[in-house]
N, C-alpha and C positions, 0 to 999 in steps of 0.2 A: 785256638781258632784253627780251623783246619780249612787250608786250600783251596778254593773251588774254582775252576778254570770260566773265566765268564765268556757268553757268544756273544760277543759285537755283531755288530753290524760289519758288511765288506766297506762299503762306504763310507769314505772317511767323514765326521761329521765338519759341518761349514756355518753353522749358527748355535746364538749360546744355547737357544731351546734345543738343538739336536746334542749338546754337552750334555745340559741339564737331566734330559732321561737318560744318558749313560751313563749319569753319576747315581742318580735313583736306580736303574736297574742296578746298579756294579751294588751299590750300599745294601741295597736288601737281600739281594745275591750273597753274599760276603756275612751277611749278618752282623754287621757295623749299625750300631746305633748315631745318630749325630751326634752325642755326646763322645764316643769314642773315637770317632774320626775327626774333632777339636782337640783330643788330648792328643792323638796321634800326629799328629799337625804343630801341633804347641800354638795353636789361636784360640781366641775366647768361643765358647760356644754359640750363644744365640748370635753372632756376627758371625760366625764357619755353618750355622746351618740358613742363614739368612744366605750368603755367598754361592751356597752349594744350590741353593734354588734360584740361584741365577740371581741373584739382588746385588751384587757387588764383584769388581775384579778385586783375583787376586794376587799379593805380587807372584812375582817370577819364580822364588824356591818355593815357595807353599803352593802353589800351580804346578812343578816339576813333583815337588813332595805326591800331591795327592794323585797326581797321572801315575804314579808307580805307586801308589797304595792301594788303589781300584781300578791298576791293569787298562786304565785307559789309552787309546790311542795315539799318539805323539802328536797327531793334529791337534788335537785339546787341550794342550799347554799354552800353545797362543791365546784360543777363543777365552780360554779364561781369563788370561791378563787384560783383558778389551772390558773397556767400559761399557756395561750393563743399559739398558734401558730399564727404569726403575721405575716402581709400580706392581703393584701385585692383581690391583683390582680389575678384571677384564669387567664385572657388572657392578652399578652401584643400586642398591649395597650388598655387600658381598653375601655369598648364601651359606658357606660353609658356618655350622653354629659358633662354633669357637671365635673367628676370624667376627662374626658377625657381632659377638656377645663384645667386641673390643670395638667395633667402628658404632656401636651401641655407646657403651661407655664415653664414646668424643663427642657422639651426640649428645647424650644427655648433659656432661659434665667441661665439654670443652670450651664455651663459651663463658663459663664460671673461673676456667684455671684459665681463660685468656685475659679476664678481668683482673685475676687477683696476681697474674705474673707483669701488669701493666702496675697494678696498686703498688708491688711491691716492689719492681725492677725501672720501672719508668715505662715509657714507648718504647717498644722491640719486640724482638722474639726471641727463642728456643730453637737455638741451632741442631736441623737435626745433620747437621752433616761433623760439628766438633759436638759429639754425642756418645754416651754411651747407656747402657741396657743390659739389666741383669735381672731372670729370671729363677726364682727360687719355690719354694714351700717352708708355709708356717702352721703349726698350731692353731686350731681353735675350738673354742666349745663345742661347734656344731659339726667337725671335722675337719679336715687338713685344707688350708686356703693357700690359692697362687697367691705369689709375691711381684708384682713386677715393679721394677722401678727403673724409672728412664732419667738421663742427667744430660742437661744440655747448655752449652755456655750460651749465656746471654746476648744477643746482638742487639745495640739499641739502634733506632732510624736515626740516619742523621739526615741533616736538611742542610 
């Protein structure tokens, strides 16, 4: 990988959104994929590229780690250990296909797995916060299918 001096901004950045584009410019700038910058890091991927787009803080070395891997700012070591406002969806429902093709999928299918995780867990939910998520590719007849699979510990209601 060869060097590339990135132009900041003079202004030091002061909210996560002003992070968030100087980690996108720095990344594409840099020619770091998100998968790369998870290894570089030693975090899981779709959780380092969830973070990177502003959906989670992170600790304190992997925040210093990545400010010196995309030459950002020293203001941006704090913004990033701060807790996130979470939520991706500015509109419902969302317009990007991809993004749209999955809140698709909750519609159609979410009231089905809310059924059959009450049939088969009791009354509760699916912690999405003790949770994890791992996106891969498989095989298939028709051509290569996403894999996603989400894992979340059970919380039942109590009364």
């Amino acid at each position: 990988m060869t060097q590339t001096t990135l132009s900041l901004p003079a202004a030091a950045p002061t909210t996560r959104a002003d992070v968030t584009a100087l980690i996108l410019t720095a990344r594409r700038t840099l020619g770091l994929s998100y998968t790369a910058v998870a290894e570089m890091l030693g975090t899981p991927r779709v959780w380092t590229t969830a973070a990177l787009l502003g959906q989670h803080p992170f600790p304190q070395a992997v925040a210093a780690r990545l400010c010196t891997l995309l030459d950002l700012p020293a203001a941006c070591e704090v913004i990033l250990q701060e807790v996130p406002m979470r939520g991706s969806f500015e509109t419902l429902p969302p317009t990007d296909p991809t993004v749209y093709r999955l809140y698709e999928v909750l519609q159609v299918y979410g009231p089905a797995l809310k059924m059959l995780i009450h049939e088969d867990f009791g009354d509760g939910i699916m912690s999405a916060i003790n949770f994890d998520l791992q996106l891969g590719r498989m095989p298939g007849e028709d051509g290569e299918r996403v894999q996603i699979t989400l894992t979340g510990k059970f919380l039942p209601y109590k009364w």
